[in-house]
Each structure stands twice: as C-alpha cells, then as structure tokens.
ZADO-1210 file (C-alpha; in nm, 4 decimals, padded with zeros to 6 digits):
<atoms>
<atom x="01.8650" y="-00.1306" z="02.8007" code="UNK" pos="1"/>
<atom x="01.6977" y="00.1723" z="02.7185" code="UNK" pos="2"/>
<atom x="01.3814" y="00.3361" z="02.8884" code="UNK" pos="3"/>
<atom x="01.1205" y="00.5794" z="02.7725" code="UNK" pos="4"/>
<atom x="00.8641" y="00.7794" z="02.9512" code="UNK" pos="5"/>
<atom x="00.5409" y="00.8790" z="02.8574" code="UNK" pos="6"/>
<atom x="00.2359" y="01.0436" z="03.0032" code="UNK" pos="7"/>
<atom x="-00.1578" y="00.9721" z="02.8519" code="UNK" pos="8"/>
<atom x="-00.4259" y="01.2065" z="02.9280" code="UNK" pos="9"/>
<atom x="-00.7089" y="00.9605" z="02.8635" code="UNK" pos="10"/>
<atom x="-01.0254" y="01.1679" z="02.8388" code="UNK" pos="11"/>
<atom x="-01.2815" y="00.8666" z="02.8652" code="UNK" pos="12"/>
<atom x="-01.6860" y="00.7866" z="02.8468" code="UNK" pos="13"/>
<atom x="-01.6529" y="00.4645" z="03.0630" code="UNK" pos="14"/>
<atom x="-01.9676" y="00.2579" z="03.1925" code="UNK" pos="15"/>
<atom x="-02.0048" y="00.3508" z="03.5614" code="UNK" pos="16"/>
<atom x="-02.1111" y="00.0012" z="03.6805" code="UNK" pos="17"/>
<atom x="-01.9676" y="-00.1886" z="03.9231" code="UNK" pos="18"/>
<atom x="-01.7552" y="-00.4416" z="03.7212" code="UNK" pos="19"/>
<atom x="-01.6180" y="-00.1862" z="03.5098" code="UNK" pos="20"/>
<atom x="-01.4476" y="-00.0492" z="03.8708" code="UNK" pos="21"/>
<atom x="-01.3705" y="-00.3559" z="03.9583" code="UNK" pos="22"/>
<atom x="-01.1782" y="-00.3831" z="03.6001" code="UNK" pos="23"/>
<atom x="-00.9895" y="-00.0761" z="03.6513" code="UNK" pos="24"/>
<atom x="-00.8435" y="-00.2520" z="03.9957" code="UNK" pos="25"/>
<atom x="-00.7588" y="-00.5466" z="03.8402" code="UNK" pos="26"/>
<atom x="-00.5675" y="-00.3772" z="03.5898" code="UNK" pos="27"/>
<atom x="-00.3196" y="-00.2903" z="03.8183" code="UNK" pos="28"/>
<atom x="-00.2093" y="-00.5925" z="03.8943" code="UNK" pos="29"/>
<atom x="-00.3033" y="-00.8284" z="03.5776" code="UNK" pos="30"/>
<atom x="-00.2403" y="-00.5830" z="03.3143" code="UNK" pos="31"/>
<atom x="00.0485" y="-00.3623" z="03.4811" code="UNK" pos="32"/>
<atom x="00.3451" y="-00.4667" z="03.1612" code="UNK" pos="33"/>
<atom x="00.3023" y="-00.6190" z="02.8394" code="UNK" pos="34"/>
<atom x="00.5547" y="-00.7719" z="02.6797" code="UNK" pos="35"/>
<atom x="00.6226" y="-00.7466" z="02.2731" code="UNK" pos="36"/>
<atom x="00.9017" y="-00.9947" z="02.1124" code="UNK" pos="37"/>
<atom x="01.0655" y="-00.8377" z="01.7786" code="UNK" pos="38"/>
<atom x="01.3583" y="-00.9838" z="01.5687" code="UNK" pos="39"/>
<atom x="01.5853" y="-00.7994" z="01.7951" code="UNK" pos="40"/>
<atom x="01.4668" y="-00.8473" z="02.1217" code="UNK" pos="41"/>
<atom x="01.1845" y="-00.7825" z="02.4067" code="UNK" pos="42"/>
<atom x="01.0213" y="-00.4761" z="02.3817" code="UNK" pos="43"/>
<atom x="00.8308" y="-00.3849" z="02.7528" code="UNK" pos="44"/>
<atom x="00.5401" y="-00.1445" z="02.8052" code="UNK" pos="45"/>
<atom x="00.4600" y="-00.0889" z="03.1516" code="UNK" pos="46"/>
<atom x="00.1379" y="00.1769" z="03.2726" code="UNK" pos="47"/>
<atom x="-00.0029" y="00.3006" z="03.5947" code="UNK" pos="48"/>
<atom x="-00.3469" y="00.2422" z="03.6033" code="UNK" pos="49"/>
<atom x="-00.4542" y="00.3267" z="03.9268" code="UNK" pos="50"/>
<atom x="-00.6139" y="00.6918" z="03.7941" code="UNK" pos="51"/>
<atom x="-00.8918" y="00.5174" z="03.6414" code="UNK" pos="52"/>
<atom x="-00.9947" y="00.3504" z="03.9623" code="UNK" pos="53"/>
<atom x="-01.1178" y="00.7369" z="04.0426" code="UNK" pos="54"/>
<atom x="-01.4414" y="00.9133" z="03.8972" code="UNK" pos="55"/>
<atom x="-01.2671" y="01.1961" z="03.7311" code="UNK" pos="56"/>
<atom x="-01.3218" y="01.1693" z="03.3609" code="UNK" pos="57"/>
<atom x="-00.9831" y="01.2600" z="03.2404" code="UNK" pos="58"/>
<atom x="-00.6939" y="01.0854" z="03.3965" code="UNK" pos="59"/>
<atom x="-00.3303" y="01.0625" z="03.3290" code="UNK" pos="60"/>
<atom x="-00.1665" y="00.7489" z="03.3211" code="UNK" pos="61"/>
<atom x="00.2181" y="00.6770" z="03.3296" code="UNK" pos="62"/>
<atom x="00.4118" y="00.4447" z="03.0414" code="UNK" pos="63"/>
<atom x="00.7244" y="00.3537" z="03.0511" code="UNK" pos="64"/>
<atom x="00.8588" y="00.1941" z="02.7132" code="UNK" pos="65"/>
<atom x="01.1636" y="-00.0511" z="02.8077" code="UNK" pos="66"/>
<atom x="01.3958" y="-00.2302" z="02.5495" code="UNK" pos="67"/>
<atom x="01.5536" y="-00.4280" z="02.6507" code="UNK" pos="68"/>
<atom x="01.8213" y="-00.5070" z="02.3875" code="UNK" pos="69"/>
<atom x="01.8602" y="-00.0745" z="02.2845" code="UNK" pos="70"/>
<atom x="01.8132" y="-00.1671" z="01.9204" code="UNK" pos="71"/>
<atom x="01.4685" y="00.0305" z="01.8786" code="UNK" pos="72"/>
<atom x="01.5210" y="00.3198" z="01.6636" code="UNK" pos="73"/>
<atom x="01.4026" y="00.6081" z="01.8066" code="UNK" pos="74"/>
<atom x="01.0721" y="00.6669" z="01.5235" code="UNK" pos="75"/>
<atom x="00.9928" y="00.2930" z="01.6467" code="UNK" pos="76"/>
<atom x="00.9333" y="00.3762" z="01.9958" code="UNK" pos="77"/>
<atom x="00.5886" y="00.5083" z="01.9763" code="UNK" pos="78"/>
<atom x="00.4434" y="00.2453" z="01.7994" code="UNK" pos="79"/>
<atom x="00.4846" y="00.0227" z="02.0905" code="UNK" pos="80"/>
<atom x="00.2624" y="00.3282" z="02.2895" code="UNK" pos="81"/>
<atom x="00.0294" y="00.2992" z="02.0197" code="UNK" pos="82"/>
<atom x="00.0033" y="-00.0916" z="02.0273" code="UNK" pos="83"/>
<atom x="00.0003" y="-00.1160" z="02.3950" code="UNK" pos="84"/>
<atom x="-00.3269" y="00.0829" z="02.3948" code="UNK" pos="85"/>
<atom x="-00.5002" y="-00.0814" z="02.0841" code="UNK" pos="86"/>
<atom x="-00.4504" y="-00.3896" z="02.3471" code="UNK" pos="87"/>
<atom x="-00.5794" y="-00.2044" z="02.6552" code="UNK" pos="88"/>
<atom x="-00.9258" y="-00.1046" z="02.4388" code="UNK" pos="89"/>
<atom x="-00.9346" y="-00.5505" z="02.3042" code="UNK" pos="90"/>
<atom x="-00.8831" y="-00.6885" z="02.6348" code="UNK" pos="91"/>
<atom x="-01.1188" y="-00.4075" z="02.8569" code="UNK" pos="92"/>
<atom x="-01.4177" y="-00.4364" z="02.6468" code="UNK" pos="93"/>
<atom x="-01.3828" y="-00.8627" z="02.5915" code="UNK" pos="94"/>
<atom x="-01.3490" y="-00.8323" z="02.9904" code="UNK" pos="95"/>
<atom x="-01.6208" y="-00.5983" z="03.0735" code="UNK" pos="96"/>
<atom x="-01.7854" y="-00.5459" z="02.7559" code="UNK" pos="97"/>
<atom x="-01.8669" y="-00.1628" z="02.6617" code="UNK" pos="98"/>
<atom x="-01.6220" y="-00.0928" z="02.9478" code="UNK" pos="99"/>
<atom x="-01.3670" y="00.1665" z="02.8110" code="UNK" pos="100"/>
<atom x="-01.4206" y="00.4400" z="02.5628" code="UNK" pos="101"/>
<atom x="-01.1674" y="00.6930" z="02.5643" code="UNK" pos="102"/>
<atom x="-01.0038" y="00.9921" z="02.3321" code="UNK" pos="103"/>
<atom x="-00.6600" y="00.9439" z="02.4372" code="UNK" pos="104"/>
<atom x="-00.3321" y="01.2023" z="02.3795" code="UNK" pos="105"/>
<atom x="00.0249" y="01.0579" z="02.4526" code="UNK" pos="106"/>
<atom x="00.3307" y="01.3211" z="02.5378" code="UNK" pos="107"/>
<atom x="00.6954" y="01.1676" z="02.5609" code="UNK" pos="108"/>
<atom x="00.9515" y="01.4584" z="02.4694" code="UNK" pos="109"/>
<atom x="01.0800" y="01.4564" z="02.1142" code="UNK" pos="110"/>
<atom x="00.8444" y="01.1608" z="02.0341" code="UNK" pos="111"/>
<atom x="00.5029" y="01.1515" z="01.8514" code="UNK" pos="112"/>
<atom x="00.2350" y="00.9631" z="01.9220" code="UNK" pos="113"/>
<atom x="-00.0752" y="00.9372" z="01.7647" code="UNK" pos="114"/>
<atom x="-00.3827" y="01.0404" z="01.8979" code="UNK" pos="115"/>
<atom x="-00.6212" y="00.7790" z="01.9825" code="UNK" pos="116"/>
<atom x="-01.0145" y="00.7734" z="02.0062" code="UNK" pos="117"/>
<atom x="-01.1973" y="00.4119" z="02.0778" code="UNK" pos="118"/>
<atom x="-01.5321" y="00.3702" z="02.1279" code="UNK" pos="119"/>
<atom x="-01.6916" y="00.1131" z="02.2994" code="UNK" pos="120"/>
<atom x="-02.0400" y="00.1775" z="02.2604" code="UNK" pos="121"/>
<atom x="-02.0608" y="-00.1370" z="02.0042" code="UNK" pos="122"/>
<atom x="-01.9415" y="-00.3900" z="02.3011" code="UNK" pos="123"/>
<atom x="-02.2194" y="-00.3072" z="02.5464" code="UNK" pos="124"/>
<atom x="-02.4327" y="-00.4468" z="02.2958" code="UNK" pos="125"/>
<atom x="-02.6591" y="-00.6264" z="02.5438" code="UNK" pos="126"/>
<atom x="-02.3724" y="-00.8081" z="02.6797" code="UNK" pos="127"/>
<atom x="-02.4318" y="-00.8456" z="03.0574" code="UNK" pos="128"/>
<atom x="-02.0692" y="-01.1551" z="03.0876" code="UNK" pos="129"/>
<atom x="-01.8056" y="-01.0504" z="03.2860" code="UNK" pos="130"/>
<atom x="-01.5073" y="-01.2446" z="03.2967" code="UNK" pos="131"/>
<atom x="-01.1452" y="-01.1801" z="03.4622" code="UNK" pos="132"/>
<atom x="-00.9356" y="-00.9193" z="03.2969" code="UNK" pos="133"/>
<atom x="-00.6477" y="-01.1580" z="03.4205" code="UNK" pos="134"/>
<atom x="-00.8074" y="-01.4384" z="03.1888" code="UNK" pos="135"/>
<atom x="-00.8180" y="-01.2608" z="02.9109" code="UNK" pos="136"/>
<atom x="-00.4611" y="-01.1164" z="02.9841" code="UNK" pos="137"/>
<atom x="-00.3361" y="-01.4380" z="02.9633" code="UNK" pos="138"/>
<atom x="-00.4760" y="-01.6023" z="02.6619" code="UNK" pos="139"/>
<atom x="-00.4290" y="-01.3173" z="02.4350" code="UNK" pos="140"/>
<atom x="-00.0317" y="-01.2389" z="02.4232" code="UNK" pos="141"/>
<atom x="-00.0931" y="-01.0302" z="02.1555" code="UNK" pos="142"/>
<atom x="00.2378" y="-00.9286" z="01.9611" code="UNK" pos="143"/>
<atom x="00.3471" y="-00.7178" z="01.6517" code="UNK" pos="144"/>
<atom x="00.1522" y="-00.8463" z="01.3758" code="UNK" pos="145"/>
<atom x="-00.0263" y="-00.6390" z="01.1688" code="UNK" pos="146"/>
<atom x="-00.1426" y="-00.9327" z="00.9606" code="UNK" pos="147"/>
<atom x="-00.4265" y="-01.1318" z="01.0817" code="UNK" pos="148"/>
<atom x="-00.2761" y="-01.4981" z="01.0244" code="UNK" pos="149"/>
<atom x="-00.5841" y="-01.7078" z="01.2449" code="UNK" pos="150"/>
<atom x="-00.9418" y="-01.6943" z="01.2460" code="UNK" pos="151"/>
<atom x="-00.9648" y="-01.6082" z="01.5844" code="UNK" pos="152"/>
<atom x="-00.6705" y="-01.3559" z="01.5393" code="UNK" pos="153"/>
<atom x="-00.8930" y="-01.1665" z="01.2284" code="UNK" pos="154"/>
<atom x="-01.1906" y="-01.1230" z="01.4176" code="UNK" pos="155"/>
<atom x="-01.0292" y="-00.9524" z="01.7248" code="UNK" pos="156"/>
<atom x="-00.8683" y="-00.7161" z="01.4255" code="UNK" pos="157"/>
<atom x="-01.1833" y="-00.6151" z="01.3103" code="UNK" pos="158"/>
<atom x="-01.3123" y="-00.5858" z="01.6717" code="UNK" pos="159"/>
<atom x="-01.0396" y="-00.3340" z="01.7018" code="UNK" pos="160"/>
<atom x="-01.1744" y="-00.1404" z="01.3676" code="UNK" pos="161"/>
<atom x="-01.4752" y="-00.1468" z="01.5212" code="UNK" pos="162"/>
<atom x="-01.3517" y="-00.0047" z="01.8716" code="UNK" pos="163"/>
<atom x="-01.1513" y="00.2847" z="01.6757" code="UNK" pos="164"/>
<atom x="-01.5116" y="00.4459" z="01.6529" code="UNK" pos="165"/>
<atom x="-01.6800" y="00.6182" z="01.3455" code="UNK" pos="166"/>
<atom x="-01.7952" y="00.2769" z="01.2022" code="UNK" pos="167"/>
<atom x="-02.1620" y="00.3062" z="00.9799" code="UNK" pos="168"/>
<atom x="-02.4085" y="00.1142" z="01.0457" code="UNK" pos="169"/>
<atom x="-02.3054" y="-00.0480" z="00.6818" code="UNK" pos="170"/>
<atom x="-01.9284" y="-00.1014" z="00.8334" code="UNK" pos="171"/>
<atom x="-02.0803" y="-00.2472" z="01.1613" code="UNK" pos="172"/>
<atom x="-02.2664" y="-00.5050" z="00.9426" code="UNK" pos="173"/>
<atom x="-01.9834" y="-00.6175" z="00.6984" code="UNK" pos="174"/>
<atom x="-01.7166" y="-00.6769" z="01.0368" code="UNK" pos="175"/>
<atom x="-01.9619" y="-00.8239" z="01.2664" code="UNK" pos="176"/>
<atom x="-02.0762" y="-01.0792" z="00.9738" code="UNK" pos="177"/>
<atom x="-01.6690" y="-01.1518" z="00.8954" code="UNK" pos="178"/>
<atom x="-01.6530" y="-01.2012" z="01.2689" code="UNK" pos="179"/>
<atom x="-01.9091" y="-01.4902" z="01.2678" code="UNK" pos="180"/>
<atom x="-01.7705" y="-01.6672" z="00.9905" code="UNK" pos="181"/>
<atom x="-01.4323" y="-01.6390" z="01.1543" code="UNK" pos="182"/>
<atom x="-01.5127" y="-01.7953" z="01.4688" code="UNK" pos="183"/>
<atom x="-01.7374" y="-02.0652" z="01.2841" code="UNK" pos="184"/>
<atom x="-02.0703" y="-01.9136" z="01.4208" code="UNK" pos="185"/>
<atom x="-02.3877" y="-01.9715" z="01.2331" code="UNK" pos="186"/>
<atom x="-02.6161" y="-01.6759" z="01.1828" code="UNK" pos="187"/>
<atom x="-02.8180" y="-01.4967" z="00.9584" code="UNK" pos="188"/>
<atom x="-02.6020" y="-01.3159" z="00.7007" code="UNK" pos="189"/>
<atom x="-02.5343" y="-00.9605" z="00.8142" code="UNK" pos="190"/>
<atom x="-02.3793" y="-00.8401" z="00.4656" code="UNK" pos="191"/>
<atom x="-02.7192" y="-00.7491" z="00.3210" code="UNK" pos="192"/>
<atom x="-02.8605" y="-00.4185" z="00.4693" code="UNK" pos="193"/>
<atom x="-03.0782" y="-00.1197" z="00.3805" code="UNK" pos="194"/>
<atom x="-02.8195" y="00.1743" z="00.2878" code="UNK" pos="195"/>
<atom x="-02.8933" y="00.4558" z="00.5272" code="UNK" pos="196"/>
<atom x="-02.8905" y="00.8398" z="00.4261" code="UNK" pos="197"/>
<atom x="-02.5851" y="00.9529" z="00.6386" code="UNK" pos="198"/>
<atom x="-02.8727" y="01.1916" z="00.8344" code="UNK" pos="199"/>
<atom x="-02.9950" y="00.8953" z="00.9732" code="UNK" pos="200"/>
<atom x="-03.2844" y="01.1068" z="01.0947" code="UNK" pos="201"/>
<atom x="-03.6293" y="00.8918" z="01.1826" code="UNK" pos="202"/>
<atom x="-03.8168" y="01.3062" z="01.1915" code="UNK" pos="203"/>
<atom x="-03.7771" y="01.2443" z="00.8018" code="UNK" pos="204"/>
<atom x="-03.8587" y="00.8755" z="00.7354" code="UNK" pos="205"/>
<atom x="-04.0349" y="00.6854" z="01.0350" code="UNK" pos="206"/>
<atom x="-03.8819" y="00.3525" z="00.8771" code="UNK" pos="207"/>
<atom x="-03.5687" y="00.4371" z="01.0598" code="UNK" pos="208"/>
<atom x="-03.6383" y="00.2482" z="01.4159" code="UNK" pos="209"/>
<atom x="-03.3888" y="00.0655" z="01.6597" code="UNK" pos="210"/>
<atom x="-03.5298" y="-00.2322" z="01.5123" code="UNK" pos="211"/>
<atom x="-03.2522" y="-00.1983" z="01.2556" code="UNK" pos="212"/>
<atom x="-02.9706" y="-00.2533" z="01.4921" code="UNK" pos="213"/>
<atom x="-03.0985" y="-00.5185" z="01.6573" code="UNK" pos="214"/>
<atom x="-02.9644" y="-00.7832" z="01.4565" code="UNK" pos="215"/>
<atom x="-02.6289" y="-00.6451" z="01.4811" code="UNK" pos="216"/>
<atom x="-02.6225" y="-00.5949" z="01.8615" code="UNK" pos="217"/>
<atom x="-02.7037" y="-00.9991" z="01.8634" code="UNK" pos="218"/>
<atom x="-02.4475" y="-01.0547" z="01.6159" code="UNK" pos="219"/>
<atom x="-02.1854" y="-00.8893" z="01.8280" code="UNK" pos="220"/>
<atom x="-02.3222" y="-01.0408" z="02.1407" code="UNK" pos="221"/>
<atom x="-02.2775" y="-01.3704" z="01.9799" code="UNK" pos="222"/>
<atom x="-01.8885" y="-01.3146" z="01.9055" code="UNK" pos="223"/>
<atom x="-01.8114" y="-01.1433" z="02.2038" code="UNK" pos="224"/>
<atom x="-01.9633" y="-01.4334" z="02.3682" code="UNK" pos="225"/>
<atom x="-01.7454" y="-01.6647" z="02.1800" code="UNK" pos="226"/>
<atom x="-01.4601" y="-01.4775" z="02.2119" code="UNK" pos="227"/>
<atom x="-01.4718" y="-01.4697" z="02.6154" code="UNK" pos="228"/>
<atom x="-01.5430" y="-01.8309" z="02.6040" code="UNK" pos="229"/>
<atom x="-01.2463" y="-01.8829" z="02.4175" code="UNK" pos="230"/>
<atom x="-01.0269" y="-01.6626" z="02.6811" code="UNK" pos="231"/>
<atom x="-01.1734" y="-01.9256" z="02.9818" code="UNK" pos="232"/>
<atom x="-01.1028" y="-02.1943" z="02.7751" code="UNK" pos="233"/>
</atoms>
C-alpha cells in the first residue's frame, strides 16, 4: 500500500447561509474518503474538511491519496486529486445548491495537479431544497469514467461543465436543455436563443434584461430538482 499527501488551498466564494455551514459539518463525517475501483485495485482519497466549517475565505484542506494495491504509476496519482474534487463541487451544490464555488491549487511534492476553478453561481438558481450531503454521498458512488454511459450519469457530466465556470449564456442553454431530455423532463426547448454580443452590456442595447435568464434558472431548477429527488429515492 502506498500513501500520498497533499495540501489544497481552496480560495472559495461560498453562500454564507445556514445550510451551507451545516454542509461543511456534515462533510466531515459523510464525505471524509471516497473510494475509486480501477482494474488494479481500490484507489482511496481521504480530506480534512473541517477548515471550511470557519469564515476565512481561503482554507487549506489535507488529502491523502491511498492505494491500496501500489500499482498506480506515479503521473496517475493526481488524477485521483483531481477527480476527488470534481466530486466534492457535484455532490455540494446537488446538496446545498449554489453552495461551493472555489479556485482551488493542490501541492503534493514532485506531483502536479491541476488547478481548479468551479463556480456555483448556476446552482443557486432559485433553488431554496436542501437535502443531506450523506444522501447524496450515498447514491452517487461516482467512479473513473470519463464516458457518460446513463442518462442520469450524462446530465451530472454536463452539470460538472457547467460548475467548471466560464459557461455563455449560449453554453448554459445547450447543457441545461441536454439535461432535461436526459432525465425525461418536459420543457420548453432551451436550444433556441438570441446570440449575445460577448459585452453583454444592457448601457448599449436596453433589450438585454434578466428576463433572458429566467428560463434557464427554471430549467436548472427543474433538474436539480430531479436530480435530488433521485438521490432520496
């Protein structure tokens, strides 16, 4: 068995209610180790996350990467960092949606790891359902695929594209509308949208309003809802 330490400085943005503290508890306990199962054995990633539980907004959190078997090559290792956090950013924001945004740099010694930004401004998108990080914990295991092989399984992947930030308003509107056909949920088509000037400025054109977003904030209130049904299922 081999063991490898890392330390995340997690510069975050994350919403200062009361169930988002209350998800940074939990996490202790429910999300303390994550388990990943390759051809060659268990791969364990294990984090502190007590530091969040306090109001500074950049805390460092401890990793440990544990195989199990010793058959990860060493350029392997920080993939498992990597995936371990795309998980964190999935199962924090179906928990407490709009809960953790975060720009997040990993050190480890020799190894590389690379730098991380998620935004979960997308989430909060008038989503007021909380359910139990432990819940959602438990029904997604997650694992190594990078293919999306179930409906349910390719509209958490483009949740995640979503979360990695920098998505136009175009981008927002193509994911969220694969989303709902995913998960089987009947809405208005979302593929069809003005095309915005990249300004985006409403000083030079009054048509741009908030109105425009408002059908994508319902569409991704409508998956996340589905989605956290689907963990308390």
């Amino acid at each position: 068995m081999n063991e490898h330490r890392f330390t995340a400085e997690v510069a975050r943005h994350a919403r200062d209610a009361g169930a988002a503290k209350e998800l940074w508890s939990s996490a202790t306990s429910s999300f303390q180790e994550r388990a990943y199962t390759t051809p060659k054995g268990i791969v364990r990633v294990r984090a502190g996350w007590r530091p969040l539980a306090s109001e500074e907004d950049v805390v460092r959190i401890d990793l440990t990467v544990i195989d199990e078997n010793g058959h990860l090559a060493p350029r392997d290792v920080p993939s498992f960092v990597e995936l371990f956090f795309y998980d964190a950013c999935l199962l924090f924001n179906i928990a407490v949606p709009g809960s953790f945004s975060a720009a997040i740099t990993v050190s480890g010694g020799e190894f590389r790891v690379n730098e991380l930004t998620f935004d979960a401004a997308p989430f909060a998108a008038g989503v007021s359902t909380v359910v139990p990080l432990g819940d959602v914990v438990a029904w997604y295991r997650g694992g190594t695929e990078q293919v999306a092989s179930t409906p349910m399984q390719k509209a958490l992947f483009h949740l995640l594209h979503i979360g990695c930030g920098g998505a136009d308003e175009w981008t927002l509107r193509a994911r969220l509308d694969a989303c709902l056909k995913d998960l089987g949920i009947s809405e208005p088509s979302l593929d069809v949208g003005a095309v915005i000037h990249p300004m985006h400025d409403d000083a030079l054109d009054e048509r741009l309003d908030d109105s425009a977003m408002e059908p994508i904030d319902r569409a991704m209130a409508r998956v996340l809802t589905a989605v956290q049904q689907a963990a308390l299922a």
